[in-house]
C-alpha positions in Angstrom: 13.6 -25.4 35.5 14.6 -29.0 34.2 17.7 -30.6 34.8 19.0 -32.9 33.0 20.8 -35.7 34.7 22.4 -38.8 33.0 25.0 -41.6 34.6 25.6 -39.4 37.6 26.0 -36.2 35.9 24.5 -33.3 35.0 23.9 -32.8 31.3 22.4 -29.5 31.1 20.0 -27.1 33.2 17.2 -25.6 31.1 15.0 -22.6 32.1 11.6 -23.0 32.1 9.4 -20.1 31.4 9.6 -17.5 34.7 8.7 -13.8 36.2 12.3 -13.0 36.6 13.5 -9.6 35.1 14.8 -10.9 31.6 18.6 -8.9 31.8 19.5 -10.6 35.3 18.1 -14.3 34.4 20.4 -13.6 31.2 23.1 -13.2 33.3 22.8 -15.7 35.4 21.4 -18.2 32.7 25.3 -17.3 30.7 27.2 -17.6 33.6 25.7 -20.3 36.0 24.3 -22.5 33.7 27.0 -23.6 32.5 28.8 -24.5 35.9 26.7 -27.4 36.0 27.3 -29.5 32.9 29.3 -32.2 33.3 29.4 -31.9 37.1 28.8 -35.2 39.3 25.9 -34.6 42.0 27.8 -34.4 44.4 29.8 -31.4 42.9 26.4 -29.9 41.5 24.8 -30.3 45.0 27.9 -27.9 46.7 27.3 -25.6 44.0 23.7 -25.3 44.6 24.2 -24.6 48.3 26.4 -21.7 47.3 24.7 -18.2 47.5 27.4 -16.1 45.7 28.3 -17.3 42.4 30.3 -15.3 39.9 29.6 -13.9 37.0 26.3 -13.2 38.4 26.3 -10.2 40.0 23.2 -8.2 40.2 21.4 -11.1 39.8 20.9 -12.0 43.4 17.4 -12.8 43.9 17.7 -14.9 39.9 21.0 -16.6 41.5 18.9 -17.8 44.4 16.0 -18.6 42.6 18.3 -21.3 40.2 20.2 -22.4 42.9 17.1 -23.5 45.1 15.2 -25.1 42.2 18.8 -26.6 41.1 18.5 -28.4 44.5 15.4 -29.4 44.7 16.1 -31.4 40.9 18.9 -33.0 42.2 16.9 -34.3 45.9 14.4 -35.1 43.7 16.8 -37.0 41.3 18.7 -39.1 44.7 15.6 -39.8 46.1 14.1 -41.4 43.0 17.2 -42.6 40.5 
């Protein structure tokens, strides 16, 4: 996963290639995706500790799996802007 982060804010969230099953990663790359552009970290980061998000239902372990690597971008991103 790379995301994209510019002035404070995340541009974008792109999937890398993965072993996910393809109709729940498609799920959750419509609906969660998006709910990270244009956020500021700090609004990304309480998003990324969420567990339930909607529009992704079904798509638990998927969900999880963004979220975490979500995360780990961004503490990657505060401990090295």
């Amino acid at each position: 996963m790379e995301v994209y982060i510019k002035s404070g804010k995340v541009v974008k969230v792109v999937a890398l290639p993965n072993q996910e099953t393809r109709q729940y990663f498609a799920k959750v790359k419509k609906n969660l995706f998006p709910k990270y552009e244009g956020l500021k970290l700090a609004k990304a980061e309480k998003l990324s500790a969420k567990t339930k998000v909607d529009g992704c239902t079904g798509a638990t372990f998927s969900t999880l799996a963004v979220q975490k690597n979500v995360k780990a971008a961004l503490d990657y991103y505060n401990k090295n802007k």
